[in-house]
Each structure stands twice: as structure tokens, then as C-alpha cells.
C-alpha positions as CSV (number, residue, x, y, z in Angstrom):
1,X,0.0,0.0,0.0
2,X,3.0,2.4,0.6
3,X,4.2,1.8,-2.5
4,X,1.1,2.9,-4.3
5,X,1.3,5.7,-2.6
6,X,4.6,6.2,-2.8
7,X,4.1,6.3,-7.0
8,X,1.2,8.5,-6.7
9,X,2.9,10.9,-4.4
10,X,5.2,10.7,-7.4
11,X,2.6,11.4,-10.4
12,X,0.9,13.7,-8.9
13,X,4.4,15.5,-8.5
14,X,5.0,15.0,-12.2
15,X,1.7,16.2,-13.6
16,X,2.1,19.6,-11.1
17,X,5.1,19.9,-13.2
18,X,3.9,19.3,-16.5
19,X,0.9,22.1,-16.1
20,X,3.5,24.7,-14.0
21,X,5.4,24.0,-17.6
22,X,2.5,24.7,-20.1
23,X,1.2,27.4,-18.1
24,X,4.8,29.5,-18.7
25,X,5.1,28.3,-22.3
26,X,2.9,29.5,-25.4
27,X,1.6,28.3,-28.7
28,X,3.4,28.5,-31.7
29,X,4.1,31.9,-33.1
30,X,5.1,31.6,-37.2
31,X,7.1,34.7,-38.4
32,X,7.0,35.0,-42.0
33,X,10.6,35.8,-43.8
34,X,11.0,36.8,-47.5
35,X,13.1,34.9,-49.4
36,X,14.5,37.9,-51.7
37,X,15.5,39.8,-48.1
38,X,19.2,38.3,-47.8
39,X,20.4,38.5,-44.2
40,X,17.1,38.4,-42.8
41,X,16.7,35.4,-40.9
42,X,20.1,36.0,-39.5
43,X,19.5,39.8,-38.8
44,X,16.3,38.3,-36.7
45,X,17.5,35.2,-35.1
46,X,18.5,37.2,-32.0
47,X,15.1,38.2,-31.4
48,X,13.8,34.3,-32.1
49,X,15.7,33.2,-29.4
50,X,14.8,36.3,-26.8
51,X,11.2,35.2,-27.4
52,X,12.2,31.1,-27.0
53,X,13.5,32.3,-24.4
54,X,10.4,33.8,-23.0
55,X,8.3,30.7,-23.6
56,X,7.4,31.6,-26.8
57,X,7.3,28.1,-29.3
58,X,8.6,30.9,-32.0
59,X,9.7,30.4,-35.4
60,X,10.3,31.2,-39.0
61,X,8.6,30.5,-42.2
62,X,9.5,31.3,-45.7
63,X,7.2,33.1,-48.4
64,X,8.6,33.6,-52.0
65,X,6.8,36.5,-53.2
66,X,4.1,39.1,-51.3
67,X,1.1,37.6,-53.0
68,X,2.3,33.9,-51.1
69,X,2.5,35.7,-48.0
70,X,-0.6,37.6,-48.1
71,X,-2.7,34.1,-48.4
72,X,-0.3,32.6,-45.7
73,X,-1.7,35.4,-43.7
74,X,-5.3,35.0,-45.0
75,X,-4.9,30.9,-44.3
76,X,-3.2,31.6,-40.8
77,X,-0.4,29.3,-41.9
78,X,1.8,32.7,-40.3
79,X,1.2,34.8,-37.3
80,X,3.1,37.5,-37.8
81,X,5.9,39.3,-39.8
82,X,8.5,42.7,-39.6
83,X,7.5,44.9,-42.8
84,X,8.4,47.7,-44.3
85,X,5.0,50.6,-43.9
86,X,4.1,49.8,-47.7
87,X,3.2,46.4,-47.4
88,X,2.5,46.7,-43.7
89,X,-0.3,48.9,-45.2
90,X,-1.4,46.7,-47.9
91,X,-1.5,43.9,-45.2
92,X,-3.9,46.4,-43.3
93,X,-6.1,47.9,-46.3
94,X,-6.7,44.1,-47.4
95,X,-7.5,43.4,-43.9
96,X,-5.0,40.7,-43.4
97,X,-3.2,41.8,-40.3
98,X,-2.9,44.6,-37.8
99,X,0.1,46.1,-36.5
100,X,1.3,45.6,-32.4
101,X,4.7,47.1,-32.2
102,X,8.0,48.7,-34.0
103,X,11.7,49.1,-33.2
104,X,12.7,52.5,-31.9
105,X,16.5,53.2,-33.2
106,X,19.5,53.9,-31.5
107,X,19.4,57.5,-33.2
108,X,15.6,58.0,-31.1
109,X,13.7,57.7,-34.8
110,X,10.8,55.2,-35.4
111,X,9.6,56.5,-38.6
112,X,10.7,57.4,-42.3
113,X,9.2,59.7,-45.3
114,X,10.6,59.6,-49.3
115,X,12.7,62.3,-50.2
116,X,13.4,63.0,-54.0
117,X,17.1,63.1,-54.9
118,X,17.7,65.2,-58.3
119,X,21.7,66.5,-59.6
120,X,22.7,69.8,-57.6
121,X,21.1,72.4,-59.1
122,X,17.8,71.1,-60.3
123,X,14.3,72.7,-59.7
124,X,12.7,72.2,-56.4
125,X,10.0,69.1,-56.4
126,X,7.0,70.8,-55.6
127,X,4.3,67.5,-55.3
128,X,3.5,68.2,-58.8
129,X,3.5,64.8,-61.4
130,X,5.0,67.2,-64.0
131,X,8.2,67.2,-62.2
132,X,9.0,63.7,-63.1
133,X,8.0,64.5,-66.9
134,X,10.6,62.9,-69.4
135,X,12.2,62.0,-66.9
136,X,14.5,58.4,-65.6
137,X,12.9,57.9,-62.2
138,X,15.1,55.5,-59.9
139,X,13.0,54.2,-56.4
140,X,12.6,50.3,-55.1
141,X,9.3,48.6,-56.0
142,X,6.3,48.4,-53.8
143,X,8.3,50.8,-51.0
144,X,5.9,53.9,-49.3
145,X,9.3,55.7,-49.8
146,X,9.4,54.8,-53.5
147,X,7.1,53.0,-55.9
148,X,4.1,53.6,-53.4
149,X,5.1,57.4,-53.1
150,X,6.0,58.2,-57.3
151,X,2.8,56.2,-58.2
152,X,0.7,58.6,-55.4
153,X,2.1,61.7,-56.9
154,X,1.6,60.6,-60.6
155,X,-2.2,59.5,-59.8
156,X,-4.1,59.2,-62.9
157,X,-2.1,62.0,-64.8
158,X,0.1,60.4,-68.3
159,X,3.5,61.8,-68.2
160,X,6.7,60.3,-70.0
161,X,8.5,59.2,-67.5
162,X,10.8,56.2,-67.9
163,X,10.9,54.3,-64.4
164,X,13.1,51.8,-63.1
165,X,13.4,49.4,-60.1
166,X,16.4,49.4,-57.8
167,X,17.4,46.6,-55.4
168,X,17.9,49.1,-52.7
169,X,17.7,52.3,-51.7
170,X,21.5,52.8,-51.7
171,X,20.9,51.1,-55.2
172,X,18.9,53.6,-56.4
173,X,21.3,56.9,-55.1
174,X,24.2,55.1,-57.2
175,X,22.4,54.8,-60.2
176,X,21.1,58.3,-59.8
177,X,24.9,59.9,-59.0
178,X,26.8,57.7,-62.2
179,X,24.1,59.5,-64.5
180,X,22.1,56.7,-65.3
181,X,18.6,58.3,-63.8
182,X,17.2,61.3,-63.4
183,X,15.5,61.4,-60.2
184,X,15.3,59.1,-57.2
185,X,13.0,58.5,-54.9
186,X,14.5,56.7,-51.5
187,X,14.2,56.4,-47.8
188,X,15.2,59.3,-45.8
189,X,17.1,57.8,-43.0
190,X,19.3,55.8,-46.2
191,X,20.1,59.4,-47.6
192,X,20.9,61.0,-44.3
193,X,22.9,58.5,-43.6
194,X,25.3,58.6,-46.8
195,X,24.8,61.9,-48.4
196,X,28.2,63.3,-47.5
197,X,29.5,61.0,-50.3
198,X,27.5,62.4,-52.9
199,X,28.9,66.3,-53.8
200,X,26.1,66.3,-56.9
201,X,23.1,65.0,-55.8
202,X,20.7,67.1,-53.7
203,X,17.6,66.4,-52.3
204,X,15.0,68.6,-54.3
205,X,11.6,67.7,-51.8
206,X,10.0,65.3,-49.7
207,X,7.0,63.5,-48.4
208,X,5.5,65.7,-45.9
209,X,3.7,62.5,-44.1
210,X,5.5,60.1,-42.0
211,X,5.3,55.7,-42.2
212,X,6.2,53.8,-38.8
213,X,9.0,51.2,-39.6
214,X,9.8,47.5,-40.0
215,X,6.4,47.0,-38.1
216,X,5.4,43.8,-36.6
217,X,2.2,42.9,-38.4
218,X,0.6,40.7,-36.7
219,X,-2.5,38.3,-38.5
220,X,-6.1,38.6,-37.7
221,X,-6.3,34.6,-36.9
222,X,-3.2,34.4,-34.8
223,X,-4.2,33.9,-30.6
224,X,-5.0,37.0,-29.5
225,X,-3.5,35.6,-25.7
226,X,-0.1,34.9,-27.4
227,X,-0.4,38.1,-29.6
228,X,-0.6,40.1,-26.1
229,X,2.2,37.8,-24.7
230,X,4.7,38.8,-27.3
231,X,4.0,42.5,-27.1
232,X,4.3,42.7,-23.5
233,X,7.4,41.0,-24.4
234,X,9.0,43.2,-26.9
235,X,7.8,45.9,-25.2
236,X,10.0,45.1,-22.2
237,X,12.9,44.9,-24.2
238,X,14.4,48.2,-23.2
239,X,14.3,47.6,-19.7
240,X,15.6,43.8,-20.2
241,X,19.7,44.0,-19.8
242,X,19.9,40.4,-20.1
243,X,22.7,38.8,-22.5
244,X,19.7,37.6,-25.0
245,X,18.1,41.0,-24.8
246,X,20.9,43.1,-25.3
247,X,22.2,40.6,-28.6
248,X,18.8,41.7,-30.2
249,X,19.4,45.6,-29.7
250,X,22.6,44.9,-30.7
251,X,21.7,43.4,-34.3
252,X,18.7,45.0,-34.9
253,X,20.5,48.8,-33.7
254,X,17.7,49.4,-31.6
255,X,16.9,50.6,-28.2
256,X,13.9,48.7,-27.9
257,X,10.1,48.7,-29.3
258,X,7.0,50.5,-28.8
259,X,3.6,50.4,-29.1
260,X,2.0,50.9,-32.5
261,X,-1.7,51.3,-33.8
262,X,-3.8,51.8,-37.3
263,X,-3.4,55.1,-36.2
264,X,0.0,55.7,-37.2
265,X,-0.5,54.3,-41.0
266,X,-2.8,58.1,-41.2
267,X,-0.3,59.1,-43.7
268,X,0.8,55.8,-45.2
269,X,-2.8,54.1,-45.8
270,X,-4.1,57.4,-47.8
271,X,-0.6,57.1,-50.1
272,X,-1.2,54.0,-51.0
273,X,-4.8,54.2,-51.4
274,X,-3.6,57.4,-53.8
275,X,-1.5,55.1,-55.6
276,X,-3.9,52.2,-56.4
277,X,-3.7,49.4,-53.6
278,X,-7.5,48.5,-52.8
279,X,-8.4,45.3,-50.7
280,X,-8.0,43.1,-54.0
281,X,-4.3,44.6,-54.5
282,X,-1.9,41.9,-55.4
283,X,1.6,43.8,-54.7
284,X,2.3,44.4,-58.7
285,X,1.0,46.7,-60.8
């Protein structure tokens, strides 16, 4: 007779265990990566294991083009993913996903605008579709501080201009400073960052609105519980001076994330609705 009770003394131990475990643990939470961003998965991995580390079953999963992502998203096969404002927006206008949080950078900065690049000396842009008129116009595809922006500009209005795609935003300044565009259309935080190598190029004008950036968009089916988990999480990060805590900040050059809300797409969401994404938008036009 002791030694039944002996081993249920002893289950009973065990199964207290097993639930202290799931209680501190949470579902899985999928993080979709594009293929076409190189480093990416490396660049995050820090921040994988921080939430591992936190009891969150976290991991990555691989979408080949936006369109694969978007039904990924529209399936729940993904919870979540870090985008750029332009398809972060897209995401939200064809009521795919939300947005939770965004990194806030070492420099204090947690937003971006386009600003249009021209040779030193050119006219001012003044918002006007004209401007790029006969025109090469340089800017990365599908970005709010590129194709999203020159297509919200242009509207409706027919203008020769010759546009092409550039891998990147530093892409896009090189083509523009060896002659082989006219204009370029990049990320602000890019130019301010190298414009003291470039004596000829200027920049002529700007967006006036502001997009949040590399925003964690978050998928209307994922668990709202392990949604809330993972902000109060990432949220934390600031505070958290822990070995894993500080190797995120460290590759992502942040200080940590805040909170972030429809409410801060007000600019980004009327571009792109300016620039012809509707709810049945497939990332190309």
C-alpha cells in the first residue's frame, strides 16, 4: 500500500510539473521571412531566441513573393511578420493583419518619409507629377518611400516618364549619381545617412507625411492571448539587460520597441490608397 502511494505521491508530483510548464510556455508563433530579403533570418534570429527564451514556441517561415504571403496570412499558416510601412499597409487595407509594435532606433527615430534626390542644381519638387516628366525615375518597387510614393504623386495624370526598379535604396542613389537616372526617390534615413558622399546630388523635396518602420504585423487569426504575450514581451525589451536582450538591440540597432496602432498608417494608408492598392491589390501593378 506504501508503495502505491509512494508512486502516486510521485505522479501527482509530475503532472504539477507538466501544467507549472504549459502554463509558462505559449503556442506557436510563425514569423514569415521573404526569401528575396538576404540576411534576414540571421539579422532576426536574436530576437527568435529572446522570445524562446520567454516561452514563446517561436519560429520562421519562408514566403517567396508578397502575394504567397498575403494568403499565408489569409490561411493563418503565419502569425506575424517585420515589414516595411508599404506592405504593412497593404497587409492592413486588405484586412490581413494589424500592427502591435516597431523598433525604436538607437538614433531615437521610429519613422521614415521619401525624399526625392535630383543633380545639384535642379528645380525644387513641388508634389506636382509634372516634375517627373521625361524623366528616368530610380525608387525600389512596392516601397511607401518609393514606388508607393512616385505612383501617389503621378495619380491618374500620363507623363513620359521612364521608371526603373532598384534593389535598394543605396541602389537607387548610385544609379542616380553615375548619370544613369534622373531622379530618385529613396528612404530618408538611407540618404541621411550617406549623403556626404554624394557632392552632386541634392535632395529637391519630400514626403510631408510620416510611415512607422519594420512594423510587426501581426495576422487577424493568430491567438490574441499569445499576440498580447509577445508585445508585452517586446515591449519590455528596453528595460531587459539580459545577455539575450541586449544581442537583439545589438543586431537590430535598436533601443527597444514601442507600441504601435492603425493610427500611425494616417499618412501611409491614404498614399497608397492614392496610388492604387484596394483590398484586392496583389503587390504588382
Amino acid at each position: 500500500m506504501k508503495k502505491i502511494m509512494c508512486i502516486s505521491g510521485i505522479l501527482c508530483i509530475i503532472a504539477s510539473f507538466c501544467v507549472l510548464s504549459s502554463s509558462n510556455s505559449y503556442a506557436g508563433f510563425k514569423i514569415c521571412l521573404m526569401q528575396e530579403q538576404k540576411g534576414a533570418a540571421a539579422e532576426f534570429r536574436p530576437l527568435l531566441d529572446y522570445l524562446i527564451k520567454k516561452g514563446v514556441n517561436a519560429s520562421f517561415v519562408a514566403a517567396k513573393t508578397y502575394p504567397q504571403a498575403a494568403k499565408m496570412f489569409e490561411k493563418g499558416e503565419v502569425d506575424g511578420m517585420f515589414s516595411g510601412s508599404g506592405i504593412a499597409g497593404c497587409m492592413i487595407i486588405k484586412g490581413l493583419a494589424y500592427p502591435v509594435v516597431r523598433p525604436l532606433s538607437n538614433g531615437g527615430w521610429s519613422t521614415y518619409w521619401a525624399v526625392v534626390l535630383a543633380p545639384t542644381g535642379s528645380a525644387r519638387f513641388t508634389q506636382d507629377a509634372e516634375y517627373f516628366d521625361n524623366k528616368r525615375v530610380i525608387f525600389c518597387g512596392l516601397a511607401s518611400s518609393g514606388e508607393f510614393f512616385y505612383r501617389a504623386v503621378k495619380g491618374n495624370i500620363g507623363i513620359n516618364a521612364k521608371t526603373l526598379n532598384a534593389s535598394s535604396h543605396g541602389a537607387a542613389i548610385d544609379a542616380l549619381d553615375r548619370g544613369a537616372a534622373d531622379v530618385a526617390i529613396v528612404k530618408n534615413r538611407v540618404w541621411d545617412n550617406v549623403k556626404g558622399k554624394y557632392d552632386g546630388i541634392s535632395r529637391v523635396g519630400e514626403d510631408p507625411g510620416e510611415n512607422p518602420n519594420m512594423v510587426l504585423m501581426v495576422s487577424k487569426k493568430a491567438d490574441p492571448k499569445i499576440v498580447e504575450r509577445i508585445s508585452t514581451i517586446l515591449l519590455g525589451l528596453k528595460n531587459d539587460h539580459s545577455p539575450e536582450a541586449e544581442a537583439v538591440k545589438k543586431e537590430l540597432g535598436i533601443t527597444g520597441f514601442i507600441k504601435t496602432t492603425v493610427n500611425d498608417f494616417r499618412f501611409t494608408i491614404p498614399l497608397l490608397k492614392r496610388a492604387g492598392v484596394d483590398e484586392f491589390f496583389n503587390f504588382s501593378f
